[in-house]
C-alpha positions in Angstrom: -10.9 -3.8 5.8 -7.7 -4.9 7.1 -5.3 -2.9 9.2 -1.6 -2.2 8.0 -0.7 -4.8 10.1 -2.7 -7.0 8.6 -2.0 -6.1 5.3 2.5 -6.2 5.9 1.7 -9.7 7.1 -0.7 -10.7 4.4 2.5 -9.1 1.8 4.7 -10.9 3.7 3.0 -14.5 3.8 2.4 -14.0 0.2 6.1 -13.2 -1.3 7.6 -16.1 0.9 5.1 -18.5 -0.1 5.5 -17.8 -4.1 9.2 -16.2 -4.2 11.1 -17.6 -1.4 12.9 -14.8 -0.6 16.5 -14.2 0.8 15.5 -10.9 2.0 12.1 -9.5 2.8 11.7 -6.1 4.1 7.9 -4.2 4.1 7.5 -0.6 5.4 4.5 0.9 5.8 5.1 4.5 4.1 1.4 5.3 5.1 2.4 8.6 7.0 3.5 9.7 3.5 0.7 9.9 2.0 -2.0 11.2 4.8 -4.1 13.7 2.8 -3.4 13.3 -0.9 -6.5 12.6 -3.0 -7.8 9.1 -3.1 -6.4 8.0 0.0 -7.1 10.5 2.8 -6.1 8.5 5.4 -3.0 7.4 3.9 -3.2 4.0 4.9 -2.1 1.0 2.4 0.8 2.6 1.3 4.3 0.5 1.5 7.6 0.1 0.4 8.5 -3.9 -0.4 12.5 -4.7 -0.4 12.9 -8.2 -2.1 15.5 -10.2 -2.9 14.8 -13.7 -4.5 16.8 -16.1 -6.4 13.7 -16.4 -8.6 14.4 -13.0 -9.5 17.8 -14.3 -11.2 18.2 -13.8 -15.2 15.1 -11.5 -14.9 14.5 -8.6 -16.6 12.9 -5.7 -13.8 9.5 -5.4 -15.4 9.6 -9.5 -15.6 10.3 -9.5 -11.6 7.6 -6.8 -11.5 4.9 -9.2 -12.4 6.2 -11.9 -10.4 5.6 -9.7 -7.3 1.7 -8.8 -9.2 1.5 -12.4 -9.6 2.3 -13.3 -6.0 0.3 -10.8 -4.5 -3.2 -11.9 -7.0 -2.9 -8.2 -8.2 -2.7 -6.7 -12.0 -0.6 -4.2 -12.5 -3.8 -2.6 -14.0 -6.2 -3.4 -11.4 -7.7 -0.1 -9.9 -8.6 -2.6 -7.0 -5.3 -3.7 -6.4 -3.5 -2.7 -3.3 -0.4 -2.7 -4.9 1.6 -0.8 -7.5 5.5 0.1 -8.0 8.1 2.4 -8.9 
């Protein structure tokens, strides 16, 4: 399993590589969410601020699955370690 580290580098390389970012920011919120059900340790929880002219003319949920897409996660994947707000 990797380690937050691991994982905010393995966000990181992934975003730059597909959306060429102008701003890339990941935080690792995992403090938040120590104790709540399905993730007692509360690790593998972050916040991603993105900004990407690839982004530009596209609707939210559109940009949404480019970030899925990027990452090799479905928004629907139980598996995935991703999901948004």
């Amino acid at each position: 399993m990797l380690s937050n580290e691991q994982r905010i580098e393995l966000i990181k390389k992934k975003l730059t590589e597909e959306l060429a970012p102008t701003v890339l920011e990941v935080i690792d919120d995992s403090h938040l969410h120590a104790g709540h059900a399905g993730a007692k340790s509360g690790k593998g929880h972050f916040t991603v601020k993105l900004k990407s002219d690839a982004f530009s003319n596209k609707r939210l949920i559109q940009c949404h699955q480019m970030v899925y897409k990027a990452l090799g996660s479905g928004k629907k994947s139980r598996r995935s370690f991703i999901n948004s707000s």
